[in-house]
KOLDOBA-843025 format. One record per residue (C-alpha): residue number from 1; residue in one letter; x, y, z. Coordinates in steps of 0.25 Angstrom, whole numbers, plus 5000, padded with zeros to 4 digits. Example, Ala and Ser with C-alpha at 12.3 -4.5 7.8 and 13.67 -1.06 7.14 Angstrom:
(1 'A' (5049 4982 5031));
(2 'S' (5055 4996 5029));
//
This chain:
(1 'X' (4529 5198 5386));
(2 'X' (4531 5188 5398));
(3 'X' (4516 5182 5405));
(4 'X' (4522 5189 5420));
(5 'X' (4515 5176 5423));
(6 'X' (4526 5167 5417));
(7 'X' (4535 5178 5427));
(8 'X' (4527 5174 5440));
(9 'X' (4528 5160 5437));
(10 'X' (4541 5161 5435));
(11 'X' (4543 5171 5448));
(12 'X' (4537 5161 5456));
(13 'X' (4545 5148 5456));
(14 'X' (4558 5154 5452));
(15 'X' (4568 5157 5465));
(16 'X' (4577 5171 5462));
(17 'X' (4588 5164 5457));
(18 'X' (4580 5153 5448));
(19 'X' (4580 5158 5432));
(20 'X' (4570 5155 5421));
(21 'X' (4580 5145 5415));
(22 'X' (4579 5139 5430));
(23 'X' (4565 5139 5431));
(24 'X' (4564 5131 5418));
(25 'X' (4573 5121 5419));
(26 'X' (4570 5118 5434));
(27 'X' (4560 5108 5433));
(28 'X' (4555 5111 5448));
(29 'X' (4554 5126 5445));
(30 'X' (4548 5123 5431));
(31 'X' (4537 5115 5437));
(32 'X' (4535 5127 5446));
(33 'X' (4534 5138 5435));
(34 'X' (4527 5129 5428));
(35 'X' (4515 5127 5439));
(36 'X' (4516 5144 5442));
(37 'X' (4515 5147 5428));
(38 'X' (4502 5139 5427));
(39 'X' (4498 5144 5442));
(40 'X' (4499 5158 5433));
(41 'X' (4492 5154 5421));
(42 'X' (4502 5149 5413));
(43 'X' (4496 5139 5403));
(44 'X' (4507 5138 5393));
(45 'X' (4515 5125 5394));
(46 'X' (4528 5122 5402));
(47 'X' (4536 5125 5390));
(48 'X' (4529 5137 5385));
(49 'X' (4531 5144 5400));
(50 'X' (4546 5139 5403));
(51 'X' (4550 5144 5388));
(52 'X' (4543 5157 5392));
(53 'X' (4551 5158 5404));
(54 'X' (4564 5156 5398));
(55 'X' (4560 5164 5386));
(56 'X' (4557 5176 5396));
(57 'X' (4570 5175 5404));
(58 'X' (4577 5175 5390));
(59 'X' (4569 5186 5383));
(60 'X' (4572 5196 5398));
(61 'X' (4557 5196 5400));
(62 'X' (4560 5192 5416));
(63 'X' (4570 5202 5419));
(64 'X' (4566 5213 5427));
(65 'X' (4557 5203 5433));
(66 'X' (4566 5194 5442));
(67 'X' (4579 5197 5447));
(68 'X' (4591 5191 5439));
(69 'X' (4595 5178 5443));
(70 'X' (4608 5172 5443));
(71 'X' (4609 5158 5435));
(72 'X' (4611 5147 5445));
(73 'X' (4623 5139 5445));
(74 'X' (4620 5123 5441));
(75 'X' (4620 5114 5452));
(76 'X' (4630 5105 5442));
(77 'X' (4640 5111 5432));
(78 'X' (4633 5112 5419));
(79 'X' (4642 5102 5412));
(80 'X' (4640 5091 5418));
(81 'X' (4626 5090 5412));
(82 'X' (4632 5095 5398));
(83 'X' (4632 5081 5391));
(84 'X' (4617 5075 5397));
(85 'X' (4612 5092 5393));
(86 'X' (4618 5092 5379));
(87 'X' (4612 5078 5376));
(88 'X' (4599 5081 5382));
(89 'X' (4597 5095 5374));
(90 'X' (4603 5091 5360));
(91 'X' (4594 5079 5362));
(92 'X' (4582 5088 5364));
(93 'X' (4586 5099 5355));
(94 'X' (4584 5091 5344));
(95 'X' (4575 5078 5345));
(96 'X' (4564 5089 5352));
(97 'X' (4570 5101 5346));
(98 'X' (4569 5109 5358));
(99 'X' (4582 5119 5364));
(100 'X' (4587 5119 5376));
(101 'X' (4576 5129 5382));
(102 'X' (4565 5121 5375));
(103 'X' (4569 5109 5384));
(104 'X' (4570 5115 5398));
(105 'X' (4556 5122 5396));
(106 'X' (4548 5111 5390));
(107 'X' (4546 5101 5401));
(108 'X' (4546 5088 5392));
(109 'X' (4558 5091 5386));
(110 'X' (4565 5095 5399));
(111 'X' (4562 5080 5403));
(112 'X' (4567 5075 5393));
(113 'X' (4580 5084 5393));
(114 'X' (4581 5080 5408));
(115 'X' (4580 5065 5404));
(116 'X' (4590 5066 5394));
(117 'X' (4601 5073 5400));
(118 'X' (4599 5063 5415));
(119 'X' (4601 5050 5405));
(120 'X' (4616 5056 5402));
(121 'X' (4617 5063 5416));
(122 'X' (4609 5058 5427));
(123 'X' (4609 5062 5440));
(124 'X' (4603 5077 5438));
(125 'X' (4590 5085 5439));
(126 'X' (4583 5089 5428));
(127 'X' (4586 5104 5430));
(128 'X' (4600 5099 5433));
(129 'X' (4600 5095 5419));
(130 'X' (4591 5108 5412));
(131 'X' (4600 5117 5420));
(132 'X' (4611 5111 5415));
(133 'X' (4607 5114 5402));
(134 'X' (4605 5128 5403));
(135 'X' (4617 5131 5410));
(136 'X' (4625 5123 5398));
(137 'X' (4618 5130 5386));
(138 'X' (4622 5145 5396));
(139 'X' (4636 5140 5394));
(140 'X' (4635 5137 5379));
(141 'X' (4637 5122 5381));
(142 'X' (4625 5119 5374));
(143 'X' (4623 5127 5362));
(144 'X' (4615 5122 5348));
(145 'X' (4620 5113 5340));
(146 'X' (4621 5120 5326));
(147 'X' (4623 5108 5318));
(148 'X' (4609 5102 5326));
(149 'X' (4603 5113 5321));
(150 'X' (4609 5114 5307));
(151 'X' (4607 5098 5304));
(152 'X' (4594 5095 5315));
(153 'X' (4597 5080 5320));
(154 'X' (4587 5069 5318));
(155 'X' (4587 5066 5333));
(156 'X' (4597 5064 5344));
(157 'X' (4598 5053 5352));
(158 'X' (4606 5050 5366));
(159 'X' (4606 5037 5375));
(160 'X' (4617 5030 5381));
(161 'X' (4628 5021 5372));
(162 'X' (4626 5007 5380));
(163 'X' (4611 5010 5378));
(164 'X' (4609 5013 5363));
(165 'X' (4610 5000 5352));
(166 'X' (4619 5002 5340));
(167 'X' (4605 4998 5333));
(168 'X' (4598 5010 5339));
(169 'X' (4606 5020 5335));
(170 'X' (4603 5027 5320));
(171 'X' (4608 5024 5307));
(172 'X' (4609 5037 5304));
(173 'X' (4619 5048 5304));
(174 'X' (4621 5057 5315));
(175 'X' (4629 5063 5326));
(176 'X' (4632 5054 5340));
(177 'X' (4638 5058 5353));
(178 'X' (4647 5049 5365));
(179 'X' (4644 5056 5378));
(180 'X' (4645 5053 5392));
(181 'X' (4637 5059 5404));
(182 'X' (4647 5070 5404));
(183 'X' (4656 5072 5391));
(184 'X' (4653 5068 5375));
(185 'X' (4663 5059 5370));
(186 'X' (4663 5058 5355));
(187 'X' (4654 5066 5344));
(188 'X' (4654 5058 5330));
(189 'X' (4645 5058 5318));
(190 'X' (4642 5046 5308));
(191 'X' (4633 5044 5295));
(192 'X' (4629 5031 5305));
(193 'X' (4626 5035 5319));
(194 'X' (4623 5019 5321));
(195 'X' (4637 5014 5314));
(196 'X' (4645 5025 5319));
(197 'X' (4642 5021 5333));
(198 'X' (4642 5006 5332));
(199 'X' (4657 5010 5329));
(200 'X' (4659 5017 5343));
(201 'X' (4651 5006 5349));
(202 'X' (4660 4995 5344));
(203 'X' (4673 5004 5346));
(204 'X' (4674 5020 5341));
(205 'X' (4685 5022 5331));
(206 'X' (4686 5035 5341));
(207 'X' (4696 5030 5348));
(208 'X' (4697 5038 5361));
(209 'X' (4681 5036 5361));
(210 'X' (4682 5022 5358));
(211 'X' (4693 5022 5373));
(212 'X' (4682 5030 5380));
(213 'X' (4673 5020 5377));
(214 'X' (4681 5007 5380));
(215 'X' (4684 5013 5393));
(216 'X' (4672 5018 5398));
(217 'X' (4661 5011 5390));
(218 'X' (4647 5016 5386));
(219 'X' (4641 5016 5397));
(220 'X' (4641 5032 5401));
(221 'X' (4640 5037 5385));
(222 'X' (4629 5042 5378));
(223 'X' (4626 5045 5364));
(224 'X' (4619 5055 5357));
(225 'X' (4616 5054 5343));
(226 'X' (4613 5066 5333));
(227 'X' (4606 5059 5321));
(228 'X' (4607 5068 5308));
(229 'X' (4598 5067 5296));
(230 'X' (4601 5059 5284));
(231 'X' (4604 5073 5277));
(232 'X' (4615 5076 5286));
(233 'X' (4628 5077 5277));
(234 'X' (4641 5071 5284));
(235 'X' (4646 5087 5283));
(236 'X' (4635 5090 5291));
(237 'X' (4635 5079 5302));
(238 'X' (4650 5081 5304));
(239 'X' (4648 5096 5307));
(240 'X' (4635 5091 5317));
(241 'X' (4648 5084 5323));
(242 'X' (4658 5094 5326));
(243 'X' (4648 5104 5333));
(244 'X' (4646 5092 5342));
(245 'X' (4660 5089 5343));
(246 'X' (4663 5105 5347));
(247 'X' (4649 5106 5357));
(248 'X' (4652 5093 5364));
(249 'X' (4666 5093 5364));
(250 'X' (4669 5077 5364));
(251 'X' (4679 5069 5371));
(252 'X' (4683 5062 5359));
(253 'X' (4681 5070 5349));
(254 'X' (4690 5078 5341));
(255 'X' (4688 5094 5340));
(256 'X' (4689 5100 5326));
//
């Protein structure tokens, strides 16, 4: 049964057309929800009362309570955040093992989920970013990855190209990921994460990849590596591939 007290909190900060989902990724109305749930005796952590919150909205236990509220459009069309947003929660998803709703609610890791997705698209508010977020995964654009859940990653990294040393990177087998602020350029998968891409550094036997590059440089490009466990077969890391290949659609990438 819902604490009515989670309800008034609730009631008291949100305006008529703000949602739970709203409410929780807003970091002004959070703080405010936050403050009138403790003002109510509310002791449970932040997490613990924003997970309550969605889980209530989700569960039906608010309706009958509050009039039905239309979602709000997004200040910025969702897809221009859809690469810094993908990045940011697969990146989360596995190195803190934590959904997408696990990050909004839990303030640490809605930081670090904001700090993320500003280093490949700055320029926007935190609930510009969470928002964002949400309203991708309403449209499907950011589903699971089976083959992350099938074959659980060792880590996932990100940084910019020009910034990482070929002597940094891992010896290990693995996924990597070219993107730009805006669209991902090339999904590949090697038994040597660190070879494989000292061969793109030097020049990609992709050869429309390797163009892009000449032309435009490293500057704007970012990497995302998946690193797989030893165990992983080659069967299984070239199956981890093509789902990326079909959820991220790649410039230069051929579709199977």
């Amino acid at each position: 049964m819902v604490d009515d007290r989670l309800f008034s909190a609730f009631s008291g900060v949100a305006a008529d057309d703000d949602s739970p989902d709203r409410v929780v990724a807003d970091p002004s109305l959070n703080a405010k929800f936050i403050e009138k749930c403790r003002e109510l005796g509310l002791q449970q952590s932040a997490e613990y009362l924003n997970r309550s919150l969605l889980n209530s909205r989700k569960a039906g236990n608010l309706a009958g309570k509050r009039k039905t509220v239309r979602r709000r459009r997004p200040l910025h069309p969702p897809a221009t955040f859809r690469i810094a947003v993908e990045i940011a929660v697969r990146h989360l998803e596995i190195n803190r093992n934590a959904s997408l709703d696990q990050i909004l609610c839990d303030p640490n890791l809605a930081l670090e989920f904001d700090q993320i997705a500003a280093a490949i698209l700055p320029g926007f508010t935190p609930f510009d970013y969470r928002w964002a977020a949400l309203s991708l995964r309403k449209l499907k654009k950011i589903r699971p990855e089976r083959s992350a859940r099938l074959l659980p990653p060792q880590a996932v990294e990100f940084g910019k190209v020009d910034e990482i040393s070929l002597q940094s990177l891992p010896n290990e087998q693995g996924i990597y990921v070219f993107v730009t602020r805006t669209q991902t350029l090339y999904v590949g998968e090697s038994a040597n994460l660190r070879k494989r891409l000292a061969k793109h550094a030097d020049h990609s036997d992709n050869r429309e990849l390797a163009r892009w590059f000449w032309q435009n440089g490293f500057g704007e490009v970012f990497l995302q590596l998946y690193v797989l466990p030893s165990s992983t077969t080659t069967v299984q890391r070239k199956a981890f591939e093509q789902e990326l290949i079909q959820s991220r659609n790649p410039l230069f990438n051929i579709q199977r």
